[in-house]
C-alpha positions in Angstrom: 0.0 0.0 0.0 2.8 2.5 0.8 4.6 1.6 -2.0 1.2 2.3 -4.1 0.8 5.9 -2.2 4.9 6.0 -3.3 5.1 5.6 -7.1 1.9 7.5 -7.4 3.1 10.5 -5.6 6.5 9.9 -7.5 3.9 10.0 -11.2 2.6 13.4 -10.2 6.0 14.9 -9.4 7.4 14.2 -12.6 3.5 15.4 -14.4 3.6 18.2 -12.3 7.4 18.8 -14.0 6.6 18.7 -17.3 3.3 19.7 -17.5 4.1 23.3 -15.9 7.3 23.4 -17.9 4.7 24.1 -21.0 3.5 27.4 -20.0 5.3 29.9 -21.6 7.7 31.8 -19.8 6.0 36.0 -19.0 8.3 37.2 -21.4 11.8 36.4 -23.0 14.1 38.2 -20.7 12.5 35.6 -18.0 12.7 32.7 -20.4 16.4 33.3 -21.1 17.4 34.4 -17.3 18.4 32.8 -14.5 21.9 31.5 -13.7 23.9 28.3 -13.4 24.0 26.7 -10.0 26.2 24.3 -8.6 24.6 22.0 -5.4 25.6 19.9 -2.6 23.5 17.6 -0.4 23.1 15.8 2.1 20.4 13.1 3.4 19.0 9.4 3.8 17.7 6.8 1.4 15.9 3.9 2.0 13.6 5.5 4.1 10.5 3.5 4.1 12.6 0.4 4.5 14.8 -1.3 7.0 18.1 -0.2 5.7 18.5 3.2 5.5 21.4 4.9 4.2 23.7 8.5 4.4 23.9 9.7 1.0 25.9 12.7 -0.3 25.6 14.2 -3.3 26.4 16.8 -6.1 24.5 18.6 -8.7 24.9 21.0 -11.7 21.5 23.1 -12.7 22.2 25.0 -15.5 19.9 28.2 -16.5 16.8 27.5 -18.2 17.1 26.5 -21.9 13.2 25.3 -23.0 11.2 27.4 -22.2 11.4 27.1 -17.9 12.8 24.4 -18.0 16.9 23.5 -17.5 19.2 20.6 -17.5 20.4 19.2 -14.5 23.2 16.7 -14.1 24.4 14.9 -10.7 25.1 11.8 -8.2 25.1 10.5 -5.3 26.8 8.1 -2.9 25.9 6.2 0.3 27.5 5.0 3.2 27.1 1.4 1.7 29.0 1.9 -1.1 25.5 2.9 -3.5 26.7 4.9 -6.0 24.0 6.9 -8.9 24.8 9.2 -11.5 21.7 11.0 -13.3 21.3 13.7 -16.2 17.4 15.1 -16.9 15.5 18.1 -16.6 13.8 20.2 -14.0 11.8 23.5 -13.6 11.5 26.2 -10.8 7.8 27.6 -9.5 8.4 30.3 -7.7 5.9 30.8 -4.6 7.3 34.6 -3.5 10.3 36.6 -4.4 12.6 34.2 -2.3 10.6 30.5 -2.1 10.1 28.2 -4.9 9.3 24.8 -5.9 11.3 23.3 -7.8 10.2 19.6 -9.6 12.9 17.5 -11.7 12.8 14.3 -13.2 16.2 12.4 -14.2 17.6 9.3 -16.1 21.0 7.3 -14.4 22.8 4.4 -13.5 23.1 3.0 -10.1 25.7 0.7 -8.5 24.4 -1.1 -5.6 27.3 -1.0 -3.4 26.4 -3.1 -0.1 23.2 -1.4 -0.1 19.5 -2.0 -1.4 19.2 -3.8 -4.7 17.1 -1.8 -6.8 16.9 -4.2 -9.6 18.3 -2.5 -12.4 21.4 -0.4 -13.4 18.8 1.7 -15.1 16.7 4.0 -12.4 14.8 6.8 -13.0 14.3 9.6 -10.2 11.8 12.1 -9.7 10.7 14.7 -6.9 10.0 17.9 -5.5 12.4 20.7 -3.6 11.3 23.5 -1.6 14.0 26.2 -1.8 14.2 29.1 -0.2 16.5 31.8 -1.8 18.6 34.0 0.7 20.2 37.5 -0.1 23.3 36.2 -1.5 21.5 34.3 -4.2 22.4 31.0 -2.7 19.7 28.3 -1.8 18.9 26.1 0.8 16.3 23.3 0.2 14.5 20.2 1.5 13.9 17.7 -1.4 12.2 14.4 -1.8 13.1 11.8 -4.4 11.8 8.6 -5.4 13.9 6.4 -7.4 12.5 3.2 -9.5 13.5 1.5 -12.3 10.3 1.8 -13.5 9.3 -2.2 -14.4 12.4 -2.6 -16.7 13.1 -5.5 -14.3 11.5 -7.9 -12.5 12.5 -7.0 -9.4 11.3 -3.0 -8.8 11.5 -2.4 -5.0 12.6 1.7 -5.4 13.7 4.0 -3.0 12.7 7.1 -1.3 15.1 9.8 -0.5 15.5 12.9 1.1 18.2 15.9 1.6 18.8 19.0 2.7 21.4 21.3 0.0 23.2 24.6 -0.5 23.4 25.5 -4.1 25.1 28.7 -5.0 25.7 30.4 -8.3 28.2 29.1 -10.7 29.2 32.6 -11.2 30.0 33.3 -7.5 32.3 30.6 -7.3 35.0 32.0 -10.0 
């Protein structure tokens, strides 16, 4: 049943994604804007299971290129030795001035490690990130992701996961 709840909530993230990616963007100045951001996090998998696991990550969230929507690139790791690497696309709501939502759906591989089998090297992730903005133009979020393999095996157990990050503009780095 809570695997049910799970992959449904995980269908309407990535509908949600793409389905507000097709309004046009206000005008093209917004279309085109935006900046590069570069992304660390940190969090657990598993978590609806009996093995959860620390998992670290990196991502890369380039500026919008379709009309809202931009490319993202990233990976993870766990403490088990799980490793996933993902490329896909993404698009930012924003709520006020300095909150947004942000909903992505990816494509990776995934190495098992010592930790949960997910039944493919082909997994597919989805989710949804509220972000809050500060001053600087860094971001802090709270994301939740759901990866699955999508019945390309057998064997499709998924995973839920969920992080905290700091992003900060590419440009501020250099």
């Amino acid at each position: 049943m809570m695997r049910n709840s799970l992959t449904t909530l995980a269908a309407g993230a990535m509908a949600f994604t793409l389905g507000a990616g097709l309004a046009p963007a206000a005008n093209a100045q917004e279309a085109a804007g935006g900046k590069d951001y570069v992304g660390i996090n940190l969090g657990v998998a598993n978590l609806v299971e009996d093995k959860a696991s620390v998992v670290g990550g990196i991502e890369y969230r380039a500026r919008p290129l379709l009309w809202k929507f931009y490319p993202h690139v990233g990976g993870f790791v766990s403490h088990r030795g799980a490793v996933y690497g993902y490329a896909g696309v993404g698009i930012d709501l924003p709520l006020t001035d300095w909150v947004l939502i942000r909903g992505n759906t990816a494509i990776g591989a995934y190495g098992q490690g010592d930790d949960r089998d997910l039944g493919s090297v082909v997994e597919f992730r989805s989710g949804l990130e509220l972000v809050f903005t500060l001053p600087n133009e860094s971001q802090i979020g709270v994301a939740f992701h759901h990866l699955s393999n999508a019945g390309l095996d057998d064997r499709n157990p998924g995973t839920e996961i969920a992080t905290v990050s700091y992003s900060v503009p590419l440009d501020k780095l250099f």
